[in-house]
C-alpha positions in Angstrom: 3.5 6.4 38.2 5.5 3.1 37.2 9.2 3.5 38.1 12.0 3.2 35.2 13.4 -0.3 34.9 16.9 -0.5 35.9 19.2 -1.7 33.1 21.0 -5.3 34.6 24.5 -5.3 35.5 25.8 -8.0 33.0 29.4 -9.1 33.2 31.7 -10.5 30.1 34.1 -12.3 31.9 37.7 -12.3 30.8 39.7 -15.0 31.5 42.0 -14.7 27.8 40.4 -16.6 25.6 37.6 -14.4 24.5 36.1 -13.2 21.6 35.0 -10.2 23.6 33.7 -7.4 20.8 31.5 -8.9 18.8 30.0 -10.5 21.9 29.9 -6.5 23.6 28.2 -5.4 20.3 25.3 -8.1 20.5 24.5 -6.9 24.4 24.1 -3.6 23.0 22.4 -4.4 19.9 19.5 -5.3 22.8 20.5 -2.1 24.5 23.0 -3.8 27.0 26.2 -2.2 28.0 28.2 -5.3 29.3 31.1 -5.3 31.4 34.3 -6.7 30.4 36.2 -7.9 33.7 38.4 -10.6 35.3 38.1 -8.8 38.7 36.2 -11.2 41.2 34.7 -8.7 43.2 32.7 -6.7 40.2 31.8 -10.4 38.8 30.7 -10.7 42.7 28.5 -7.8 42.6 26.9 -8.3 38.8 23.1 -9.6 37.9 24.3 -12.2 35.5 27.8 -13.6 34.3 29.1 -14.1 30.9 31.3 -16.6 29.9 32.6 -16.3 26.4 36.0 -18.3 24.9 37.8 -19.5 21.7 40.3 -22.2 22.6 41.6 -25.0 24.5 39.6 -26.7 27.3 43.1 -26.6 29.2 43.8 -23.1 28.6 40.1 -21.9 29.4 40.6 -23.5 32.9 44.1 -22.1 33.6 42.9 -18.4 32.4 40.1 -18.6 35.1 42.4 -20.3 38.0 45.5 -17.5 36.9 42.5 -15.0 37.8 41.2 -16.7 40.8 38.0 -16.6 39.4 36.8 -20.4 39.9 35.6 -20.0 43.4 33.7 -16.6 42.0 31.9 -19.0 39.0 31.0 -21.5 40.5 28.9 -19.7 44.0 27.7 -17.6 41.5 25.8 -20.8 39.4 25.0 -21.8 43.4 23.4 -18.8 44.0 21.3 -19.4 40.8 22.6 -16.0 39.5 21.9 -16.6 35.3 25.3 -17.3 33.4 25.8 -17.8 30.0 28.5 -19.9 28.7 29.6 -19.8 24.7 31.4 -22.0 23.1 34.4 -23.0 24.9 32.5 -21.1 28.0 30.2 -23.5 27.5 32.4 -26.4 27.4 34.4 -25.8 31.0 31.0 -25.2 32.8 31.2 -29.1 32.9 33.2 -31.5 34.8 35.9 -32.6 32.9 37.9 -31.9 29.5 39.6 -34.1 27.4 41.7 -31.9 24.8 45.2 -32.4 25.5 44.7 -34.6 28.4 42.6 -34.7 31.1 41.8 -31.4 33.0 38.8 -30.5 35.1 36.2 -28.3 34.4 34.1 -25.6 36.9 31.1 -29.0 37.4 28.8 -26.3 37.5 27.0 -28.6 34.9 27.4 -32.9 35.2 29.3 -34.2 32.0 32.2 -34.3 29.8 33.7 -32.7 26.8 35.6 -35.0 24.2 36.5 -34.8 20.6 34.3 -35.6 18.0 33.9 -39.5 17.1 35.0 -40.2 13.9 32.6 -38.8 11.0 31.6 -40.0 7.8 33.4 -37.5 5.6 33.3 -34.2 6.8 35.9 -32.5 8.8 36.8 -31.4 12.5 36.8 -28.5 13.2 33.2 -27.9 12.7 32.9 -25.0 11.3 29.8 -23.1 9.7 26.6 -22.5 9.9 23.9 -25.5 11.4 21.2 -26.7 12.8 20.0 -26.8 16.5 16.7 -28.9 17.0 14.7 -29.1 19.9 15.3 -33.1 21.6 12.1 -34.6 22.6 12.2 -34.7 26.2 12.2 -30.8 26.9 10.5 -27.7 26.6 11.7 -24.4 25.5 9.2 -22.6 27.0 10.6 -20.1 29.8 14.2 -20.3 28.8 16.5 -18.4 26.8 15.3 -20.7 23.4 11.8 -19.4 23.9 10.1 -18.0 20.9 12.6 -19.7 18.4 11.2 -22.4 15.7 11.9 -25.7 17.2 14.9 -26.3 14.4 17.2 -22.9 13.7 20.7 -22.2 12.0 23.7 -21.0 13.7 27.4 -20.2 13.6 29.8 -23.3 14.7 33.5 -23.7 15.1 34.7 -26.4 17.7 36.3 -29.6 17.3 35.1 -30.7 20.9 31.5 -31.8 22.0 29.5 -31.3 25.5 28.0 -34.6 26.6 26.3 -34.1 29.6 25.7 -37.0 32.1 22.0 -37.1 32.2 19.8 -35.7 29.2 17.5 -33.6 31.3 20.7 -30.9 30.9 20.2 -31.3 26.9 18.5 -28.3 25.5 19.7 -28.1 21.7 21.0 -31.0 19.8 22.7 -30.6 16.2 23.8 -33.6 13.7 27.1 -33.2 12.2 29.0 -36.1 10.1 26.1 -38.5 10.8 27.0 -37.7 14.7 24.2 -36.4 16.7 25.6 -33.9 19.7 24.3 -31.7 22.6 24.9 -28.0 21.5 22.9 -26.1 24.2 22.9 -27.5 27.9 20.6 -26.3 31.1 20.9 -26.3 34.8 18.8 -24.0 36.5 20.0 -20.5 35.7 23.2 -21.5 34.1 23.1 -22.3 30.3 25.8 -22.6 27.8 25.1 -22.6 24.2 28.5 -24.5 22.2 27.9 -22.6 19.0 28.5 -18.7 18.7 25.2 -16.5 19.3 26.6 -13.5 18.8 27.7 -14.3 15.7 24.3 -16.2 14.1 22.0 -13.5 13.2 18.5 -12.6 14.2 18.3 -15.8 16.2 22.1 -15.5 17.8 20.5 -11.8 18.9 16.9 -13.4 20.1 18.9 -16.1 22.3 21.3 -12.9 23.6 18.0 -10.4 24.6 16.2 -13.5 26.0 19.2 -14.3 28.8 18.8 -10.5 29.3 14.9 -10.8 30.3 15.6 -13.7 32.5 17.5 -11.6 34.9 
């Protein structure tokens, strides 16, 4: 007799700048019961991590160092435990940040976040529903983009871009204003997707139950 599988222990980490319900209701749309936390020790003790955010690059960083919960982040990418980063999540998984100023990110990913270069007529923020393409150089097969159409529509809102500082950590790519950008990034276990899954539908909810297998 096969034993029941056990339900993984997924975290929703947060640091004050997430949109954390409509993110809960997706894990559970896949039959998921996430937990919301800041506390190190339960993030610590979780299968996979969560990073979710609306906002600054400055102020994503100062919610997670207020909660002592960089240290926590970062072993946890070390220890190839699977995290998810979305949107602004996504953005302070890499090295640096350049909204505001210059502030460093967690490096759990090499690269850079900057504002959009200037576009040929449409405006920043982005904001609405586009395209992510798969770039040339990968495959989706095995990762949390696996089963999905090699072009698909999603839900956008950031005025800032990930560029990563080598394009084997590309994953997703999506042209906006005649400006081509990364919008999902890889490094092992630790993805981060910069448009909203939870909010894009039947794909936003295949990219959500597909992190969930891969723990």
């Amino acid at each position: 007799m096969s034993k029941k599988k056990i339900s993984p222990n997924i975290v929703i980490v947060d640091y004050g700048v997430g949109n954390l319900h409509s993110l809960c209701q997706a894990f559970k749309h896949s039959g998921i019961v996430p937990l919301v936390t800041y506390d190190p020790e339960t993030i610590k003790r979780s299968d996979a991590v969560v990073l979710p955010g609306v906002g600054s690059f400055e102020a994503g960083m100062c919610g997670l160092k207020k909660r002592k919960l960089i240290d926590t982040i970062v072993t946890a990418s070390i220890n190839q435990k699977p995290i998810l980063g979305i949107c602004l999540g996504a953005q302070v998984m890499l090295d640096v940040g350049y909204e505001f100023g210059t502030f460093n990110g967690l490096g759990l990913i090499p690269g850079k976040v900057i504002r959009f270069p200037k576009l040929n007529s449409e405006k920043i923020p982005h904001v609405g529903w586009n395209s992510v393409y798969k770039p040339t150089h990968i495959s989706w097969k095995g990762t949390i983009l696996q089963g999905l159409k090699n072009e698909f529509e999603t839900y956008f809102v950031h005025s800032y871009v990930l560029v990563p500082s080598d394009k084997k950590y590309i994953y997703g790519l999506t042209s906006y204003g005649g400006h081509e950008f990364c919008s999902v990034i890889k490094k092992g276990n630790t993805y981060g997707c910069q448009f909203h899954p939870e909010k894009s539908g039947p794909m936003g909810l295949s990219i959500i139950d597909r992190f969930i297998k891969s723990i």
